[in-house]
C-alpha positions in Angstrom: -199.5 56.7 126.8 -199.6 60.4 126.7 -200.8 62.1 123.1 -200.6 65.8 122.8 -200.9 67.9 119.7 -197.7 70.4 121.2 -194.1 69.6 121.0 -193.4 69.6 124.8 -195.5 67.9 128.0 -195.6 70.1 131.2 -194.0 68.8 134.0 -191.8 65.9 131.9 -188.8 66.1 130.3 -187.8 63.9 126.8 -185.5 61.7 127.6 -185.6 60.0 123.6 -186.7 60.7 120.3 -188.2 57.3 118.8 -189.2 59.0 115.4 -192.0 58.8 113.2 -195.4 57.2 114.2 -198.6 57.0 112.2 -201.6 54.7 111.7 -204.6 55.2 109.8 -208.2 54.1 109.0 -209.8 54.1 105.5 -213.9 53.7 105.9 -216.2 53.1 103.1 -219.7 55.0 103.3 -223.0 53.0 103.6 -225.8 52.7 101.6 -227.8 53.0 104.4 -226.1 55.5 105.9 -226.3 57.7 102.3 -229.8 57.3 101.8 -230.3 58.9 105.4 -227.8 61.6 104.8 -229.4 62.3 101.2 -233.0 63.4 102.9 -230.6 65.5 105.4 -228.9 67.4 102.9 -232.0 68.4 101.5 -232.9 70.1 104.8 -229.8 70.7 105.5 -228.3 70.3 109.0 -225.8 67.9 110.9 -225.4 64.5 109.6 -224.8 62.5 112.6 -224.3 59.2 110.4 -221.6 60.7 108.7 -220.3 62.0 112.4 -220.5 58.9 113.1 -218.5 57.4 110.8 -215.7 59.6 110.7 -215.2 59.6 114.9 -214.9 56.0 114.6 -212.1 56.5 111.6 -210.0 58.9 114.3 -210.6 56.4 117.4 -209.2 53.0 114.9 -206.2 55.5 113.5 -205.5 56.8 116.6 -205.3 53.5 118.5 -202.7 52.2 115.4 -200.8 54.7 115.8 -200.7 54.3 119.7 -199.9 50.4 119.1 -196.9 51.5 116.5 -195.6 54.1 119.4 -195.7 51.4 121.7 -193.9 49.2 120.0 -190.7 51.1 119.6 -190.7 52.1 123.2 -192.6 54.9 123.4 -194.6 56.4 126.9 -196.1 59.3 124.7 -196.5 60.9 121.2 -196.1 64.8 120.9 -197.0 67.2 117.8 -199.9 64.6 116.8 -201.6 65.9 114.0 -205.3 64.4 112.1 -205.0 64.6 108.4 -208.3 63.5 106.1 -208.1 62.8 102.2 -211.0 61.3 99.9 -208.9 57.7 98.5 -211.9 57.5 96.1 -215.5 58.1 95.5 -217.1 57.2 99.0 -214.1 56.4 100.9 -211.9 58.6 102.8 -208.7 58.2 104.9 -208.1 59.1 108.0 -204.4 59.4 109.1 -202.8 60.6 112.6 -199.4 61.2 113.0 -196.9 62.5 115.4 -193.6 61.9 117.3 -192.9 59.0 119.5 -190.9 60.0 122.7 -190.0 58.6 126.0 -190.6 60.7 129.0 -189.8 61.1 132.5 -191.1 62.9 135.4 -189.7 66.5 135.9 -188.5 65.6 139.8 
């Protein structure tokens, strides 16, 4: 499966337009976690539990919305785009979308 965040893959040429594929990952925060990122903030700095968190969000969304693409047919997604929204006080949503497209080779 190729994923690209342009509208066009070098060297292939779209063959289909599927349409619309997303997925998307909504993660709680810790307790543990907050504790830990309290003391950071008040030396400021990166909060790598928080980092953390949110890379693991992106990897979950990404992979549903890979499953999804793969499921109508698709070999790749172009114009993928990450989106982030708070659904309530210490949980967030992570969503990925794009188009799912079939490919070939540009031979």
């Amino acid at each position: 499966m190729i994923i690209t965040t342009t509208d066009e893959i070098e060297d292939r040429d779209v063959t289909k337009v599927l349409g619309l594929v997303s997925g998307s990952s909504v993660r709680a925060r810790h307790v543990g976690r907050d504790i830990t990122a309290v003391f950071r903030n008040i030396v400021g700095g990166d909060v790598p539990e928080y980092t953390r968190l949110m890379a693991e969000s992106r990897e979950i969304a990404l992979a549903r919305m890979t499953e999804r693409a793969e499921g109508m047919g698709a070999n790749a997604v172009v114009g993928m785009r990450f989106m982030t929204a708070m659904i309530m006080s210490g949980a967030a949503e992570i969503l990925v979308y794009g188009t799912a497209v079939v490919v070939e080779d540009d031979d």
